[in-house]
C-alpha positions as CSV (number, residue, x, y, z in Angstrom):
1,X,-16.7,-7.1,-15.6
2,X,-14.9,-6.3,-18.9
3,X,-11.8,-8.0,-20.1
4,X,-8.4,-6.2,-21.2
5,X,-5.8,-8.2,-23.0
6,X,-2.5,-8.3,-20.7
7,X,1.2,-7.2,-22.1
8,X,3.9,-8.8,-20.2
9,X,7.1,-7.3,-21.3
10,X,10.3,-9.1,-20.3
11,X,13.9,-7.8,-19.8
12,X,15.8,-10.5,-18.0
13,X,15.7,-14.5,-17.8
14,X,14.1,-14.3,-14.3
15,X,11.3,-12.6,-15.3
16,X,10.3,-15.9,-17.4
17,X,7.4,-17.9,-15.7
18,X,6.1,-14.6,-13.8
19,X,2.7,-14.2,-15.5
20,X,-0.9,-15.4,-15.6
21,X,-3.9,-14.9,-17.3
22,X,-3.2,-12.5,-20.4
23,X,-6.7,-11.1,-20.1
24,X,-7.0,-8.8,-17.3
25,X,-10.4,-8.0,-15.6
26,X,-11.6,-4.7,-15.1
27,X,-13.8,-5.1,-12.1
28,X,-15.3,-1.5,-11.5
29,X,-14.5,1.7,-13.4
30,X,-15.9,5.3,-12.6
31,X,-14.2,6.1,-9.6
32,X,-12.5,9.5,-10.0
33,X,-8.8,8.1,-8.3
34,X,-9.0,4.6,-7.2
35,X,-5.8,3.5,-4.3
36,X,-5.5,1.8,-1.4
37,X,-6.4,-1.8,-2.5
38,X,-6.8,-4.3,0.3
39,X,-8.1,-7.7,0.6
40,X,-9.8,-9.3,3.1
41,X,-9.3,-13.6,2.9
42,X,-12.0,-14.0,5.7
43,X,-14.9,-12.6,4.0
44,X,-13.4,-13.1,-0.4
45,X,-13.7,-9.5,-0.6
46,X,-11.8,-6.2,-1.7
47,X,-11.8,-2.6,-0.1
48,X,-9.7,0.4,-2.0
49,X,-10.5,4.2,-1.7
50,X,-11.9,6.5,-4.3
51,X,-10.1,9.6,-2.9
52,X,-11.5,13.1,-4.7
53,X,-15.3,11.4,-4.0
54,X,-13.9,10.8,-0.4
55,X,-15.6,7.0,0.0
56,X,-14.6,3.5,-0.2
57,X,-15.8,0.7,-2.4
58,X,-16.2,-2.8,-1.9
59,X,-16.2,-5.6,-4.4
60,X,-17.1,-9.0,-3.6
61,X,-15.0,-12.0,-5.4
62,X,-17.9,-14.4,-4.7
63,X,-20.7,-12.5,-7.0
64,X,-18.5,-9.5,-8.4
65,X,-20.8,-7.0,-7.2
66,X,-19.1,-3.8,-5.8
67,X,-20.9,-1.1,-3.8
68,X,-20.0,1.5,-1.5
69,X,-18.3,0.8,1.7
70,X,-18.3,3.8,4.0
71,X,-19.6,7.6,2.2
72,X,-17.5,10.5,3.7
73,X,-14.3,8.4,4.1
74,X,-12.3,11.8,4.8
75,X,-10.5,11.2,1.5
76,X,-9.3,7.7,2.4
77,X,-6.0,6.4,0.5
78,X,-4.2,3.9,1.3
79,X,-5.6,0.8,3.5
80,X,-4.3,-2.4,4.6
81,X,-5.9,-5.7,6.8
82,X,-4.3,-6.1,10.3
83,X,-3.3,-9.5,11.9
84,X,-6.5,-9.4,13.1
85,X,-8.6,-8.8,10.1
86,X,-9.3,-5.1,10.6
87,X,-9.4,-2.3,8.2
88,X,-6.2,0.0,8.5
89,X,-7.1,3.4,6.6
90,X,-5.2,6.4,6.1
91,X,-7.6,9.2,5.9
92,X,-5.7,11.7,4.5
93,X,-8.4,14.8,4.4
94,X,-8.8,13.9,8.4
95,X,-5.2,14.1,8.4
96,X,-5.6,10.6,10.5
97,X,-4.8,7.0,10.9
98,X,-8.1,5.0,11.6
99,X,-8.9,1.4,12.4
100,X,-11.9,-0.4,11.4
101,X,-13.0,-2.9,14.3
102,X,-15.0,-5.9,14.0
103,X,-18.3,-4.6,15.2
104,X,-17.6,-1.1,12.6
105,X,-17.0,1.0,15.1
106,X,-14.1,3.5,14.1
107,X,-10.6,3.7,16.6
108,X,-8.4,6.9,15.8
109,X,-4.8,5.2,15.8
110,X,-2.7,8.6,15.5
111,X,-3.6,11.8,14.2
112,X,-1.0,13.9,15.5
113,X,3.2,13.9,16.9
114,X,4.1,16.2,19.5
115,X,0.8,18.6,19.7
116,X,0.8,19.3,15.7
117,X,-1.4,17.6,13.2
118,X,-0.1,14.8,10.8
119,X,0.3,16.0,7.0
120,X,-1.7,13.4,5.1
121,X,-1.2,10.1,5.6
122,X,-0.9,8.5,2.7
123,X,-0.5,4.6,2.5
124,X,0.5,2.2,5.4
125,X,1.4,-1.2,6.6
126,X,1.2,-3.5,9.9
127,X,3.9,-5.5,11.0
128,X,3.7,-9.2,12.4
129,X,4.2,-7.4,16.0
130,X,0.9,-5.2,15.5
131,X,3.1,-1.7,15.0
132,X,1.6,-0.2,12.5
133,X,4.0,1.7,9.6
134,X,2.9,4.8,7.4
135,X,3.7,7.1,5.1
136,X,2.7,10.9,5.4
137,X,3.4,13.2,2.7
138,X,1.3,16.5,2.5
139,X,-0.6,15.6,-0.5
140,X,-4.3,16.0,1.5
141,X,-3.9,19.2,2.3
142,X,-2.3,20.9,-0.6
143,X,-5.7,21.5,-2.2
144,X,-9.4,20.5,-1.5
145,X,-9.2,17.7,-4.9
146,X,-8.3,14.8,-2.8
147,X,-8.3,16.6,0.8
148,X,-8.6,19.5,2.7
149,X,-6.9,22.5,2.0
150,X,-4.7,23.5,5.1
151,X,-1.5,24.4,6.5
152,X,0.8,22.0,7.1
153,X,1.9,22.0,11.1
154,X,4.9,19.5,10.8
155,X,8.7,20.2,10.0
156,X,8.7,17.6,7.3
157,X,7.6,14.5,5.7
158,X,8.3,11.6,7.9
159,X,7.5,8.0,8.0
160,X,6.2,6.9,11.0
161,X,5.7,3.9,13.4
162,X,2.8,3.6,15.6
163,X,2.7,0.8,18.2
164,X,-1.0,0.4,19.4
165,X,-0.6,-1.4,22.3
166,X,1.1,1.2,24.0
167,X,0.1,4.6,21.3
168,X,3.5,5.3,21.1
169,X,4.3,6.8,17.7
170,X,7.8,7.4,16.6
171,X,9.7,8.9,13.4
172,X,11.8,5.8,12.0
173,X,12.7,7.7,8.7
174,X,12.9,12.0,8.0
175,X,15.3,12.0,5.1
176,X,12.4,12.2,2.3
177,X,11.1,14.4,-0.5
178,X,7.1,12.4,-0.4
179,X,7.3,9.8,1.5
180,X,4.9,7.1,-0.5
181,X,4.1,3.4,-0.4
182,X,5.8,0.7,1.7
183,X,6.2,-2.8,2.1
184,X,8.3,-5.3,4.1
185,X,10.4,-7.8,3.0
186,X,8.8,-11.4,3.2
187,X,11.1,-12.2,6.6
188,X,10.0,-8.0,8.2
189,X,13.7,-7.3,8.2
190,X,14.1,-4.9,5.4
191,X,11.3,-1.9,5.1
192,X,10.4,-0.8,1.6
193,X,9.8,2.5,1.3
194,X,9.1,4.6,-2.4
195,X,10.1,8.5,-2.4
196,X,7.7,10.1,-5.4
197,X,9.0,13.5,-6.1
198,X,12.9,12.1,-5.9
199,X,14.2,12.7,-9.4
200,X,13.8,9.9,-10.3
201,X,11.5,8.8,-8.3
202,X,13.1,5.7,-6.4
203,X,12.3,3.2,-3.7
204,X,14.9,2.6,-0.7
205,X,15.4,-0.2,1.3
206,X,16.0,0.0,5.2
207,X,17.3,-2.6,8.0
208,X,14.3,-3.2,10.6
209,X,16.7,-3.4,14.3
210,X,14.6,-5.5,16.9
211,X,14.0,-2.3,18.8
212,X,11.3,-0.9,15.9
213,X,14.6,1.7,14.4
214,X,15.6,1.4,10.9
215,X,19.5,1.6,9.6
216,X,20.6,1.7,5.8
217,X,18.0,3.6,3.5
218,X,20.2,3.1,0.2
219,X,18.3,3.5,-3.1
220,X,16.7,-0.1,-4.1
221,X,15.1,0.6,-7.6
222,X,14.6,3.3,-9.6
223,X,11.4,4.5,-11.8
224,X,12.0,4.3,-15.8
225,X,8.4,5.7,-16.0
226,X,6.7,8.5,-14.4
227,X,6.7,8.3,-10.8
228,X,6.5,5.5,-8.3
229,X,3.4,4.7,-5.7
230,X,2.2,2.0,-3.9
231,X,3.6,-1.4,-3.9
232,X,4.2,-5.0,-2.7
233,X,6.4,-7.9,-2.4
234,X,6.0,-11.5,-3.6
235,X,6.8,-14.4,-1.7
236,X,10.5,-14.5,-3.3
237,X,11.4,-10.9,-2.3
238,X,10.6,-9.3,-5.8
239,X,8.8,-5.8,-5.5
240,X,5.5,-5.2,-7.7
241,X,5.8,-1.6,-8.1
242,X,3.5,1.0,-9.4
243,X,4.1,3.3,-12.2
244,X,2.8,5.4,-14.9
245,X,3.1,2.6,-17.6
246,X,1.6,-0.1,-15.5
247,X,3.4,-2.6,-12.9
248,X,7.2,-3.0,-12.8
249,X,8.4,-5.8,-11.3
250,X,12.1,-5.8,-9.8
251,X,14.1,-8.6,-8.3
252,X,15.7,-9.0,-5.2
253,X,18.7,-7.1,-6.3
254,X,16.7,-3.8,-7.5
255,X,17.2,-4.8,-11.5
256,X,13.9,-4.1,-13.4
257,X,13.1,-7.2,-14.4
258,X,9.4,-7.2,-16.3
259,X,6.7,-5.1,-16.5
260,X,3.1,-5.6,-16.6
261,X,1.4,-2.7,-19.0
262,X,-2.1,-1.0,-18.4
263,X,-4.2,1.2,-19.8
264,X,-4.4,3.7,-17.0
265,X,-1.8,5.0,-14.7
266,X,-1.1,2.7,-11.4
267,X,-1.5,3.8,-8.0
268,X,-1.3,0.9,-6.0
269,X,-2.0,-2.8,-5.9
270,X,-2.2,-6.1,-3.1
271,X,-2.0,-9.7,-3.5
272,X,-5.7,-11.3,-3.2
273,X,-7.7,-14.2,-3.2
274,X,-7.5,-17.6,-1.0
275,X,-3.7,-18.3,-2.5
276,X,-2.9,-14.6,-2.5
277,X,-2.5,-15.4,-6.5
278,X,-4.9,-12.4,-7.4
279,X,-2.9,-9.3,-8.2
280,X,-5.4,-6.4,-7.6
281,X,-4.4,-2.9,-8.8
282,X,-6.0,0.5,-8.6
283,X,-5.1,2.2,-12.2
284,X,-6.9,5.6,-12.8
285,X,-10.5,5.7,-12.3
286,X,-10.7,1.2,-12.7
287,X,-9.1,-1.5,-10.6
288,X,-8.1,-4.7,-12.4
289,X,-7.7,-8.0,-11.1
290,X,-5.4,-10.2,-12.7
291,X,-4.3,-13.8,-12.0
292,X,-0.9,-15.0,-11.4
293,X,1.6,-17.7,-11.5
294,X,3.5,-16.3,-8.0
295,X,2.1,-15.3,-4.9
296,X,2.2,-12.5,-2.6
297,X,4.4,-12.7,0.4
298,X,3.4,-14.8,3.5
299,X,4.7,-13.0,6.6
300,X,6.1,-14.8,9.9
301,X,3.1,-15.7,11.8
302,X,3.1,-13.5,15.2
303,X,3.5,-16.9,17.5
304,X,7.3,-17.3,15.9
305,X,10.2,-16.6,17.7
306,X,11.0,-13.8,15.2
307,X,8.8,-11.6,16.1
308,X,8.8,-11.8,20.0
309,X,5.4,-13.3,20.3
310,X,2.2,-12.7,22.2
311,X,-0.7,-10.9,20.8
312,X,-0.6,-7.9,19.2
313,X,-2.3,-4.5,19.7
């Protein structure tokens, strides 16, 4: 583990307070494009993907030793936990969305719409209600780097929502460039979504109606720096976003409040740890691990009346 001093860079008042340590950890380097950081409280460990070696690594927060998860990953990106506790993944070179279950077995979740074969998918998100919410641009199949070179079969780059119970998957958003990360608002009302290759590259921020639909889509924030990727919300509602420069932070009204700089380029980052007061972020060929003064966002649980209850799928 090596130790890189932090720079915090204010440019409002409420940006005061939001910080941490001002050493950040470097907890593995060597990967060739390290995304798709996710954390998993039951077991003080963290999965991400190393995309152009097609495999994903594992670090454990008890000893610090990381290791290879799964070889052959089918150039896994982005990956989230489940209300469950199960790996999400979106293997973009398998041009598929996978689930992990307990006893390692691997469930295909969706790997085409309407007979033709996803893009990519590129980074994704499960909602209190079990639908599960991803991104697929065509970035795994443009070249055999971080993918397989193919033809793309679909009319576009959508965002899609996936409810598992039933298998039903459904376009909620086909008005983007490169569809990218995404993240709900702490209460699942608003959806987060970033576009990439917008000029500039912006997140928008979309109405979640009770039926799964999404209304609005105005932009949210704007990128000062490069392009945006993944990113996610704090308990207050302010976006962590990832950039070129490192991790800019916005409040709830889209102002760019702060930025956290880093040596390498940002793809992606989660909150971690048993207080979710660990910001983890996949930066080049490292991920860093930094502790915080805020937390990540605590979603409704999927008993509350918000959310229609029962279990999930």
């Amino acid at each position: 583990m090596h130790a890189i001093e932090t720079q915090f860079i204010s440019f409002d008042d409420r940006f005061q307070g939001l910080d941490g340590d001002f050493v950040v950890e470097r907890i593995h380097t060597g990967a060739r494009k390290s995304e798709g950081p996710a954390y998993f409280p039951a077991g003080r460990y963290l999965i991400w993907s190393d995309i152009p070696n097609s495999r994903l690594m594992r670090w454990d927060e008890t000893s610090g030793a990381v290791g290879v998860f799964r070889d052959d990953s089918g150039y896994a990106n982005g990956n989230t936990v489940d209300r469950e506790g199960r790996l999400v993944t979106c293997e973009q070179g398998n041009r598929r969305v996978t689930r992990t279950e307990i006893d390692g077995r691997i469930t295909i979740l969706a790997d085409s719409f309407r007979g033709r074969r996803l893009n990519s998918p590129n980074d994704v998100v499960v909602r209190t209600d079990g639908t599960i919410w991803f991104t697929d641009p065509p970035y795994g199949i443009a070249t055999d780097y971080e993918g397989n070179l193919a033809e793309q079969e679909l009319d576009g780059q959508y965002v899609f929502r996936l409810d598992p119970a039933t298998g039903h998957l459904s376009v909620v958003a086909d008005d983007f460039v490169r569809p990218n990360g995404l993240a709900f608002s702490p209460d699942e009302k608003q959806l987060y979504i970033a576009d990439t290759r917008q000029d500039p590259s912006h997140i928008r921020v979309f109405d979640v109606r009770d039926d799964g639909t999404l209304t609005g889509g105005k932009i949210h924030a704007t990128c000062d720096n490069g392009k945006f990727d993944g990113f996610r919300l704090d308990s207050e509602g302010r976006i962590w976003a990832a950039a070129w420069d490192g991790v800019h932070c916005f409040a709830q009204d889209g102002d760019l409040i702060g930025k956290l700089l880093l040596p390498e380029s940002v793809s992606n980052l989660c909150f971690g740890g048993l207080k979710r007061n660990v910001l983890f972020i996949t930066a080049g060929c490292s991920v860093y691990a930094l502790r915080v003064t805020f937390n990540g966002a605590r979603y409704p649980r999927p008993d509350s009346p918000d959310t229609g209850g029962g279990r999930r799928g």
